[in-house]
PDB file with SEQRES, HELIX, SHEET and CRYST1 records, atoms N, CA, C and O in Angstrom:
SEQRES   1 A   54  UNK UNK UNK UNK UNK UNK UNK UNK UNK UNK UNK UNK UNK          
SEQRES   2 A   54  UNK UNK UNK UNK UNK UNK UNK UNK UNK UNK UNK UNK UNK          
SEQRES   3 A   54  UNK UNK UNK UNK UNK UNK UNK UNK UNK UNK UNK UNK UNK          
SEQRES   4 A   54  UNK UNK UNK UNK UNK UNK UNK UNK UNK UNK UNK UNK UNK          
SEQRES   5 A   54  UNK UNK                                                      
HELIX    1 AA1 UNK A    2  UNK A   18  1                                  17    
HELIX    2 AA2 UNK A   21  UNK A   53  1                                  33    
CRYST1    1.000    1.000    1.000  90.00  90.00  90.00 P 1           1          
ATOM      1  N   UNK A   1    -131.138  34.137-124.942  1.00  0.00           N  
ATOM      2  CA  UNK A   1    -130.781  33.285-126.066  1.00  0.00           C  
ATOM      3  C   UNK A   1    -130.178  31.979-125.560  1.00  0.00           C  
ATOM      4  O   UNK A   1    -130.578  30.863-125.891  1.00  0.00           O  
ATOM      5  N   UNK A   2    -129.058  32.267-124.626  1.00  0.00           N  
ATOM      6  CA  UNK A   2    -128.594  30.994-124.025  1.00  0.00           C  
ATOM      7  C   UNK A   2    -130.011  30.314-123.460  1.00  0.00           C  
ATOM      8  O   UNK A   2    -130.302  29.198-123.892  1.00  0.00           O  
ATOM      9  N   UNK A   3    -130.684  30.811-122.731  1.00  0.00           N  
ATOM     10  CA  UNK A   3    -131.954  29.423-122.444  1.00  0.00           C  
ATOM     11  C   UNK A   3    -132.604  29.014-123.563  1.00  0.00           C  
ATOM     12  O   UNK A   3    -132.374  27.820-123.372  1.00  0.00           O  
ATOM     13  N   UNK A   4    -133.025  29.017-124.246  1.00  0.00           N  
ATOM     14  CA  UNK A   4    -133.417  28.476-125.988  1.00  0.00           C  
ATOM     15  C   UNK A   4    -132.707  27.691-126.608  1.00  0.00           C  
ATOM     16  O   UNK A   4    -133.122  26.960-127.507  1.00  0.00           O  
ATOM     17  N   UNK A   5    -131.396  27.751-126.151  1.00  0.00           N  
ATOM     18  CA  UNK A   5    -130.436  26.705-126.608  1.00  0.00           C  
ATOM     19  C   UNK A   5    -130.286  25.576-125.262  1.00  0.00           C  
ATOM     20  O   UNK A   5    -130.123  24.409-125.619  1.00  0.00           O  
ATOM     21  N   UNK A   6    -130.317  25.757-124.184  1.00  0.00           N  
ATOM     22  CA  UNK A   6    -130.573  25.019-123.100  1.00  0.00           C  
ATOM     23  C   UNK A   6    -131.741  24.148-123.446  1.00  0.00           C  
ATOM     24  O   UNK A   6    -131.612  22.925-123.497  1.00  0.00           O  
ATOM     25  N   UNK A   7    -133.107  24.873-123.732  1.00  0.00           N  
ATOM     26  CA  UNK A   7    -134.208  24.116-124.083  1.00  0.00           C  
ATOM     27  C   UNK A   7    -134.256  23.075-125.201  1.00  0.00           C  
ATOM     28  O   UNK A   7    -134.745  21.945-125.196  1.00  0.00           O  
ATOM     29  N   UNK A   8    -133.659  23.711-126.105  1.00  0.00           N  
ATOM     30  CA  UNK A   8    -133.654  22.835-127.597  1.00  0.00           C  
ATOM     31  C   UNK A   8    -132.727  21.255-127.361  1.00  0.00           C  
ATOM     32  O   UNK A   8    -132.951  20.154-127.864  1.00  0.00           O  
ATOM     33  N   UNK A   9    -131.443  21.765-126.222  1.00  0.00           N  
ATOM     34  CA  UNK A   9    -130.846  20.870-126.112  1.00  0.00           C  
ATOM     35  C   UNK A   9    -131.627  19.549-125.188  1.00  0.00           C  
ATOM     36  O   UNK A   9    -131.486  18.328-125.256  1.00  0.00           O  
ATOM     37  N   UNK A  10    -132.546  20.478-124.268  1.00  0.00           N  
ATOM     38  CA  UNK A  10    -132.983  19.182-123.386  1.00  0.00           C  
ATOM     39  C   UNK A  10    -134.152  18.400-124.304  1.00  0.00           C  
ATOM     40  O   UNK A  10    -134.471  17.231-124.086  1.00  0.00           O  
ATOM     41  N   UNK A  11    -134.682  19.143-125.260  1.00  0.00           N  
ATOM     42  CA  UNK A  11    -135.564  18.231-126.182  1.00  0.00           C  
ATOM     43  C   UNK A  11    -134.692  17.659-127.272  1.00  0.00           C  
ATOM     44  O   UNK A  11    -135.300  16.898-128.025  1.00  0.00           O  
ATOM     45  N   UNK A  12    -133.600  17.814-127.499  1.00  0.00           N  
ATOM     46  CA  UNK A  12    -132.884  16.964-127.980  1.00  0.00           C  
ATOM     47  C   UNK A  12    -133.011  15.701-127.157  1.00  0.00           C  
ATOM     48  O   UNK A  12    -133.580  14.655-127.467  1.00  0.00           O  
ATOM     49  N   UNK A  13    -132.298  16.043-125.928  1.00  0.00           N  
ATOM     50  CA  UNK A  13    -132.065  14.594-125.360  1.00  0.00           C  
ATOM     51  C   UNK A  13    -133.395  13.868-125.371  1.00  0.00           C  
ATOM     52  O   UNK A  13    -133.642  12.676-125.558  1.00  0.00           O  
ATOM     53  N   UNK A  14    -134.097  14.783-125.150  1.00  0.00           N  
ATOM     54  CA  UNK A  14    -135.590  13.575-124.695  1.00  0.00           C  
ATOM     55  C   UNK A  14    -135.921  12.624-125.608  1.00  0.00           C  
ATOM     56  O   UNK A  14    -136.083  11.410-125.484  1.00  0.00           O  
ATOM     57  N   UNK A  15    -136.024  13.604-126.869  1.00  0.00           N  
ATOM     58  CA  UNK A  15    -136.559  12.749-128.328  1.00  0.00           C  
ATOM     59  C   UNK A  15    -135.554  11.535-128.448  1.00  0.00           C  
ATOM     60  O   UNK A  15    -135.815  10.481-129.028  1.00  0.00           O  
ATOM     61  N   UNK A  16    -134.638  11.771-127.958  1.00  0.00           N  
ATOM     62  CA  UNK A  16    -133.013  10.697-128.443  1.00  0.00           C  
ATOM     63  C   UNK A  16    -133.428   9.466-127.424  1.00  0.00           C  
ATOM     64  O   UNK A  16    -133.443   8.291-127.790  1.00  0.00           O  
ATOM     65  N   UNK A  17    -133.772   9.919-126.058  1.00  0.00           N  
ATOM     66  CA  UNK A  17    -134.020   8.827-125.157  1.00  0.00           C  
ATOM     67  C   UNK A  17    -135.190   7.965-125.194  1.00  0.00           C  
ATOM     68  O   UNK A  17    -135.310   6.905-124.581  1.00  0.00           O  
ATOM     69  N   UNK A  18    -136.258   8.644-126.158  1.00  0.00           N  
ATOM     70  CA  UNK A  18    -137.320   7.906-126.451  1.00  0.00           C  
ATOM     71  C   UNK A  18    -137.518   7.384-128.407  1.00  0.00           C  
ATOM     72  O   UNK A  18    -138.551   6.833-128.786  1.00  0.00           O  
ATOM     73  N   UNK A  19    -136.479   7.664-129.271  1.00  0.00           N  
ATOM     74  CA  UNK A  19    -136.182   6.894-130.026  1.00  0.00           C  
ATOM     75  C   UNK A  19    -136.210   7.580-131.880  1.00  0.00           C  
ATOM     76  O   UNK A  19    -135.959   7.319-133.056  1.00  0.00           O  
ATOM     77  N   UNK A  20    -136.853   8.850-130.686  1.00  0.00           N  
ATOM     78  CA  UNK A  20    -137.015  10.232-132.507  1.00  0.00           C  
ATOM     79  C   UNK A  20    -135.600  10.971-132.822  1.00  0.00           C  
ATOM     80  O   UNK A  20    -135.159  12.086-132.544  1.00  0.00           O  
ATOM     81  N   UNK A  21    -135.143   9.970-133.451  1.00  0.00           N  
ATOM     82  CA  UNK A  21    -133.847  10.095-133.573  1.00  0.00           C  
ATOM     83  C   UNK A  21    -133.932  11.853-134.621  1.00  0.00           C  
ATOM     84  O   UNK A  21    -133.199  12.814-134.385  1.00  0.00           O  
ATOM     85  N   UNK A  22    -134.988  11.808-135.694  1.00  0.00           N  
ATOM     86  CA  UNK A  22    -134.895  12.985-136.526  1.00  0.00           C  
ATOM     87  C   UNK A  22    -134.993  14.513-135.572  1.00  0.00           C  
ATOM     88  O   UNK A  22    -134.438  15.611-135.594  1.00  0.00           O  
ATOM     89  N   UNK A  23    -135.962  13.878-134.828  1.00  0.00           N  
ATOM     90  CA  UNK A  23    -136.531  15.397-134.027  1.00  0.00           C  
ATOM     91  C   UNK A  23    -135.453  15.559-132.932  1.00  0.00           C  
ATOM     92  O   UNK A  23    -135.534  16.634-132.339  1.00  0.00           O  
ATOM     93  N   UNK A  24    -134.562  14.819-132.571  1.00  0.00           N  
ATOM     94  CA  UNK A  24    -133.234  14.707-131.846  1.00  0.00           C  
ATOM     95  C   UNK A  24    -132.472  15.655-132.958  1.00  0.00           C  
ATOM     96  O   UNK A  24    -132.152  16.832-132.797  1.00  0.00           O  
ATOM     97  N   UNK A  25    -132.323  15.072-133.793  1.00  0.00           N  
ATOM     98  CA  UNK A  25    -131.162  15.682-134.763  1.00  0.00           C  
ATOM     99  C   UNK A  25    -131.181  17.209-134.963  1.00  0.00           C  
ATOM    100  O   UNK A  25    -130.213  17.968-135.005  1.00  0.00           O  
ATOM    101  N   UNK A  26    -132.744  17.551-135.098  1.00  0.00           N  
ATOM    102  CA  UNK A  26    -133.110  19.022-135.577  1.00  0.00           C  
ATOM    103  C   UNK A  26    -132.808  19.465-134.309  1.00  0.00           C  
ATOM    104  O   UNK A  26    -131.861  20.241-134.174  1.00  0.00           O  
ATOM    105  N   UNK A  27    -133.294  19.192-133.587  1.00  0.00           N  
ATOM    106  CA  UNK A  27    -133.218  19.790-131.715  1.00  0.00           C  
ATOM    107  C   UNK A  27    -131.864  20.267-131.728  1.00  0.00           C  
ATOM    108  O   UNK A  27    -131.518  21.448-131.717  1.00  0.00           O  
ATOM    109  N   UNK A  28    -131.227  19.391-131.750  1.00  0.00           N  
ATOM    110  CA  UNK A  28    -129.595  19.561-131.966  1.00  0.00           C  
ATOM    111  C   UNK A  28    -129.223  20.222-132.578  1.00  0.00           C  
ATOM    112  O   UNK A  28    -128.248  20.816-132.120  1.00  0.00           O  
ATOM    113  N   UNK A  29    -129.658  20.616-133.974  1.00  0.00           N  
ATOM    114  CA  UNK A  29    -129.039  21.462-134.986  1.00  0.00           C  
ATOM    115  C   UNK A  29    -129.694  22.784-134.538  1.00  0.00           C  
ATOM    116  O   UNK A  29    -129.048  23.768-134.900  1.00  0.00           O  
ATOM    117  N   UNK A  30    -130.735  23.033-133.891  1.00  0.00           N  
ATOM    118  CA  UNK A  30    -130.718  24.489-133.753  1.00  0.00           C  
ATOM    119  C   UNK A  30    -130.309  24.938-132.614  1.00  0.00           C  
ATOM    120  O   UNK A  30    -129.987  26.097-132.355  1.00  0.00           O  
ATOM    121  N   UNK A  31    -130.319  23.522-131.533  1.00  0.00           N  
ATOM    122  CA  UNK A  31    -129.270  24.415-130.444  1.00  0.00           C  
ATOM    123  C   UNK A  31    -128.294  24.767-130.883  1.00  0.00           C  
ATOM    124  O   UNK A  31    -128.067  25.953-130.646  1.00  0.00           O  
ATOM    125  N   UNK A  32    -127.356  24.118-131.608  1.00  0.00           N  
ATOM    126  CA  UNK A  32    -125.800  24.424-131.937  1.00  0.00           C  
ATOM    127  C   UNK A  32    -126.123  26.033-132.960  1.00  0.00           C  
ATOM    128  O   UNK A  32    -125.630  27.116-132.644  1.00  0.00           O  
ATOM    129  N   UNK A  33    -126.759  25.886-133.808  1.00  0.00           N  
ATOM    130  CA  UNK A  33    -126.778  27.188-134.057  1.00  0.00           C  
ATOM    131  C   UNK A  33    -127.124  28.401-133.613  1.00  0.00           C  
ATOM    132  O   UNK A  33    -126.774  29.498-134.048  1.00  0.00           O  
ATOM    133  N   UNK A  34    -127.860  28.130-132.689  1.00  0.00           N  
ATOM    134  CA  UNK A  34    -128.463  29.452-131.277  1.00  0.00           C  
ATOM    135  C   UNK A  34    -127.019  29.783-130.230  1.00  0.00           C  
ATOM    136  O   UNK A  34    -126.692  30.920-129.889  1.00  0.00           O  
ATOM    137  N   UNK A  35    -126.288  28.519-129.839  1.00  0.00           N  
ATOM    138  CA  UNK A  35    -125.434  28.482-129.351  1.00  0.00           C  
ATOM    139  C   UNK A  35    -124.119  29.583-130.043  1.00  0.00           C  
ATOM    140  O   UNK A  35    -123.595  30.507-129.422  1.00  0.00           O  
ATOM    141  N   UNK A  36    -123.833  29.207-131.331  1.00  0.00           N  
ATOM    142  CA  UNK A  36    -123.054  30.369-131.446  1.00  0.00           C  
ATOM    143  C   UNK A  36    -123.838  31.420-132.622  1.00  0.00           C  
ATOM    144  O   UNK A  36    -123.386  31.576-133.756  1.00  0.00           O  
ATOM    145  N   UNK A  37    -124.612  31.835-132.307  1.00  0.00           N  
ATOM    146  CA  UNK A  37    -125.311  33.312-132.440  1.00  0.00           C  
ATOM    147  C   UNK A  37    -125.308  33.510-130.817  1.00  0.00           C  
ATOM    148  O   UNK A  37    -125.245  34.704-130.526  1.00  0.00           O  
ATOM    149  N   UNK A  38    -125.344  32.915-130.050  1.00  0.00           N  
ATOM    150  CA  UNK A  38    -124.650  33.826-128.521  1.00  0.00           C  
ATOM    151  C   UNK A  38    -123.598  34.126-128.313  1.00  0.00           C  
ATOM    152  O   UNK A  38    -123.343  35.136-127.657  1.00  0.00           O  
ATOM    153  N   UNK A  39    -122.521  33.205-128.893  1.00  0.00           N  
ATOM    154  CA  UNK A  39    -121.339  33.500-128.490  1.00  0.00           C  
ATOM    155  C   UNK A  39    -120.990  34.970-129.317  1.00  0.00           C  
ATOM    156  O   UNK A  39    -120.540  35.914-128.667  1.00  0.00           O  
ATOM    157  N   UNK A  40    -121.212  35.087-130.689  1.00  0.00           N  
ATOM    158  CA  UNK A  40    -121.196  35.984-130.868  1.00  0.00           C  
ATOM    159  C   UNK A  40    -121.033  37.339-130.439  1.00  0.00           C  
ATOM    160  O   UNK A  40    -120.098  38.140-130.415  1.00  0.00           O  
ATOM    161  N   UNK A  41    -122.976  37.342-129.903  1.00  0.00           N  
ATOM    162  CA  UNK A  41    -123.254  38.401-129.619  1.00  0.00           C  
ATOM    163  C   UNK A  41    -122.793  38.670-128.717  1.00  0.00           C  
ATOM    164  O   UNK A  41    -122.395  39.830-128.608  1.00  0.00           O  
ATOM    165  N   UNK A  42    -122.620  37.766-127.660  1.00  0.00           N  
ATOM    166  CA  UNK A  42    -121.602  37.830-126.560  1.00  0.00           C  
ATOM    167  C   UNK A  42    -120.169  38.509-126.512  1.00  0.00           C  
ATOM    168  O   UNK A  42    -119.621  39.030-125.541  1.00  0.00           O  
ATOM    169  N   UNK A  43    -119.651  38.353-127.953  1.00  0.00           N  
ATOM    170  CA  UNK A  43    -118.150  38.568-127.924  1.00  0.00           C  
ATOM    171  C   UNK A  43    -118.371  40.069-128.519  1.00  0.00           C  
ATOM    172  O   UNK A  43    -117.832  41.120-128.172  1.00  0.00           O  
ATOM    173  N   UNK A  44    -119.297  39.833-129.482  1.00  0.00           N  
ATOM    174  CA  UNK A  44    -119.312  41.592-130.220  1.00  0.00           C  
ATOM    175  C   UNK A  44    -120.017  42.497-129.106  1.00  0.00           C  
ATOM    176  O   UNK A  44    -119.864  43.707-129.273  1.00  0.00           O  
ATOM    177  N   UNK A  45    -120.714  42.126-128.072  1.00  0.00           N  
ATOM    178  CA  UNK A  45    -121.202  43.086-126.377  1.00  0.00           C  
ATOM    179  C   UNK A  45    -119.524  43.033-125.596  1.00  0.00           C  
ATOM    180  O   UNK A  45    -119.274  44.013-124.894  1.00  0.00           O  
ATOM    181  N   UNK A  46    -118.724  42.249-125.673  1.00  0.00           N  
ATOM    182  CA  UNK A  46    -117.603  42.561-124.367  1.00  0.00           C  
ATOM    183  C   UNK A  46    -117.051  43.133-125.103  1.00  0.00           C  
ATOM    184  O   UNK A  46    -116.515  44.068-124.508  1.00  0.00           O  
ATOM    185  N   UNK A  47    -116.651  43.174-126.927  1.00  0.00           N  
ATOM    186  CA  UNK A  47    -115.786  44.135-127.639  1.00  0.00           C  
ATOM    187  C   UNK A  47    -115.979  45.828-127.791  1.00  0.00           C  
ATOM    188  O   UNK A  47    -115.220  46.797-127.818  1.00  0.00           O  
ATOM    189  N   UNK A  48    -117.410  45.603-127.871  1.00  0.00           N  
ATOM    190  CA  UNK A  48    -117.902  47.155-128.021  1.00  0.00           C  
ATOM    191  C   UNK A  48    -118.196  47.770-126.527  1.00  0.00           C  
ATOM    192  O   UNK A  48    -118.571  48.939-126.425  1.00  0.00           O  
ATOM    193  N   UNK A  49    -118.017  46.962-125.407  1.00  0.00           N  
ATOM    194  CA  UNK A  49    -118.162  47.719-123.950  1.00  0.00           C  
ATOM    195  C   UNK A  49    -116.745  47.818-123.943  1.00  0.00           C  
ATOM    196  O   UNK A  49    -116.522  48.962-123.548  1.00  0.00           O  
ATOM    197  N   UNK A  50    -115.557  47.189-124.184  1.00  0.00           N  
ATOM    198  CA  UNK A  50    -114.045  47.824-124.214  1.00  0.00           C  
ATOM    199  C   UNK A  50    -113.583  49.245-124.633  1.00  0.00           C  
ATOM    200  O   UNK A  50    -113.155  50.185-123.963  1.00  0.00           O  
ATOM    201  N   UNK A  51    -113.814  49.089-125.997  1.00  0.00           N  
ATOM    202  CA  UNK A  51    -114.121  50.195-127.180  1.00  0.00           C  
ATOM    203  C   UNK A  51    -114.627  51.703-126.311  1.00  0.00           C  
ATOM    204  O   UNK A  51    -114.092  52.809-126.227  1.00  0.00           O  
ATOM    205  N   UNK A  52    -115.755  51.201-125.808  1.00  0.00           N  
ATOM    206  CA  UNK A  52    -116.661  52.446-125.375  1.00  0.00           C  
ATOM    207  C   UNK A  52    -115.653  53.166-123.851  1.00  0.00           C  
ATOM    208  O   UNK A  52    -115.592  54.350-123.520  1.00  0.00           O  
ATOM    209  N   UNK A  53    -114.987  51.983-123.192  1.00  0.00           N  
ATOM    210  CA  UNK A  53    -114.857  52.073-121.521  1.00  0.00           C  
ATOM    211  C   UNK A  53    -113.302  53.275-122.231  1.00  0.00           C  
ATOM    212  O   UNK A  53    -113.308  54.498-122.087  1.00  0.00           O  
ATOM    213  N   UNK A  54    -112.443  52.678-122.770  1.00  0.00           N  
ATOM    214  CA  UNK A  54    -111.513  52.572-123.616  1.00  0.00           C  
ATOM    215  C   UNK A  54    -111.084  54.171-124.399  1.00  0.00           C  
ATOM    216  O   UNK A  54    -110.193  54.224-125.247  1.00  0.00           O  
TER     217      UNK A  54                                                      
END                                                                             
């Protein structure tokens, strides 16, 4: 999931550096939202491996 948000972000930049400001914007908006649907899942995987170790 984190690379999908890596990706989205580098086609963010690209579109931004060549002037598609919209397709920048969207790029952007779904990295940031991929971004925390990882953190998430991230935090609800180290909570429930505590839980379990625990």
């Amino acid at each position: 999931m984190l690379r999908w948000t890596l990706i989205f972000l580098v086609i963010a930049l690209v579109a931004a550096l060549f002037g598609f400001g919209g397709i920048a914007a969207g790029a952007a908006g779904i990295a940031k939202i991929l971004f925390y649907i990882f953190i998430v899942l991230f935090l609800l995987s180290l909570i429930g491996g505590m839980l379990k170790k625990g």
